[in-house]
C-alpha positions, 0 to 999 in steps of 0.5 A: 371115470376111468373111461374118461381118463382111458380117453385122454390118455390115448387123445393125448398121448401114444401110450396104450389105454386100452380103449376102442369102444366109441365114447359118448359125450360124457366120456369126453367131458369127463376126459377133459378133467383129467389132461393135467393128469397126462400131463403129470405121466408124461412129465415122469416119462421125460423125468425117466429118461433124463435120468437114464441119461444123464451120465451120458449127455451133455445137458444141451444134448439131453434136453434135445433128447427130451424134446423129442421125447415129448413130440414122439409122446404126444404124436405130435399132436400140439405142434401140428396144431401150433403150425396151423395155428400160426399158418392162419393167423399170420397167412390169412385174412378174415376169419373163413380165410384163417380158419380154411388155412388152418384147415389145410393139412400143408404146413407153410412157412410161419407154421415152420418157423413156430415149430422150430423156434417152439422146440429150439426154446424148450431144448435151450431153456431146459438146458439151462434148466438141467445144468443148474440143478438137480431138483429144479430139472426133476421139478420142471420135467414134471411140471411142463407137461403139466401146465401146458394140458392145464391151459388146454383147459382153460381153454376149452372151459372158457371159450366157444368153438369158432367153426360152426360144425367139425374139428377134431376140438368140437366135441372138447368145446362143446361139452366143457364148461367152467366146471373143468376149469375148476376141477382142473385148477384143483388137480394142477394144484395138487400135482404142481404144488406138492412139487413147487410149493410157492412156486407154483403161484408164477408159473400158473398165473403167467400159465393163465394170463398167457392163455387168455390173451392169447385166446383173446387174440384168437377170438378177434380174429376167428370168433373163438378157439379150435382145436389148432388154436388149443394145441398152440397154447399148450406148446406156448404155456410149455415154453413159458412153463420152463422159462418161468422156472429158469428166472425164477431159479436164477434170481433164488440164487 
């Protein structure tokens, strides 16, 4: 087990887990479990350095800081899959056509505009976030992060793998099944809900409904999920995370 969490500490993110030994296929499916856990690290990452900064920065500035803070932390991994992503959906047609895009290591024009609108929301939604309150900026940095690798869950647990062979998110998908989705559910759980309490029921289950409509999309028109297509809705559920929480805070008021 700790292998499993060793590799997807160093997939997910650049902090150093020690691993370089290559890894066998149940060291995979076992690191898939434990992505809501480097959600959770990460998420204190961001959560320290909101705190070192927040008698310095304007809220807005901050949250800047924040967003960057995360793209560096995760080698900006999911926003290069957010890119793609949005690069073949919205610049091919046909499934080889989409997939062959998506492949393509150049970014295109609705792969810029995904990841500008992606990090302008976070950055403005967690500014709003930050300039309300206290408790509610340290609950949402912790739990964006969270969420977002939990979705990634739900998606290599649910769906198939649209390429035939190849793809960095083959492996993820081929080992994982519904029993991840479950071990996952758990572990969100534990994390979010011993910080959100009943406000982890609407973050999760917009979390969820987001993931499976946008999987359905994806699966008509490409037979199934890639690793782009699962960077995407980690970067989509993270927005959705944070403009869940900012509703919800505004109408507690």
């Amino acid at each position: 087990m700790l292998r499993a969490f060793r590799l997807a500490l160093s997939f997910l993110s650049i902090l150093p887990a020690g691993l370089k030994d290559e890894v066998d296929d149940r060291t995979i499916r076992g690191s898939v479990v434990f992505f809501p856990v480097v959600g959770a690290i990460i998420g204190i990452i961001l959560l320290a350095i909101g705190w070192l900064a927040k008698n310095i920065l304007e809220p807005l500035a901050l949250s800047a800081v924040i967003v960057v803070a995360l793209a560096v932390l995760t080698r900006g991994l999911h926003l290069d899959g957010l890119a793609d992503t949005f690069d073949g959906l919205f610049g091919g047609t046909g499934k080889e056509c989409i997939l062959d895009i998506m492949k393509d290591s150049r970014i295109g024009s609705f792969g810029v505009v995904a990841i500008v609108a992606v990090l302008l929301l976070k950055a403005v939604i967690l500014a709003q976030i930050l300039g309300q309150s206290t408790w509610l900026a340290v609950l949402a940095l912790v739990v964006f992060p969270v969420i977002g690798r939990w979705s990634a869950c739900v998606s290599l647990g649910t769906q198939r793998y649209a390429r035939g062979s190849g793809g960095l998110g083959e492996s993820f998908t081929r080992l994982s099944d519904t029993r991840v989705v479950i071990a996952t559910s758990i572990i969100t759980l534990v994390v979010v809900g011993s910080l959100l309490l009943l406000w982890t029921v609407p973050v999760m289950l917009s979390a969820l409904a987001l993931t499976l409509a946008f999987n359905v999309m994806v699966g008509r028109k490409i037979g199934g999920i890639t690793g782009d297509t699962v960077g995407a809705i980690v970067e989509i559920n993270e927005v959705a995370a944070l403009l869940v929480m900012a509703i919800i805070a505004l109408v507690a008021k």
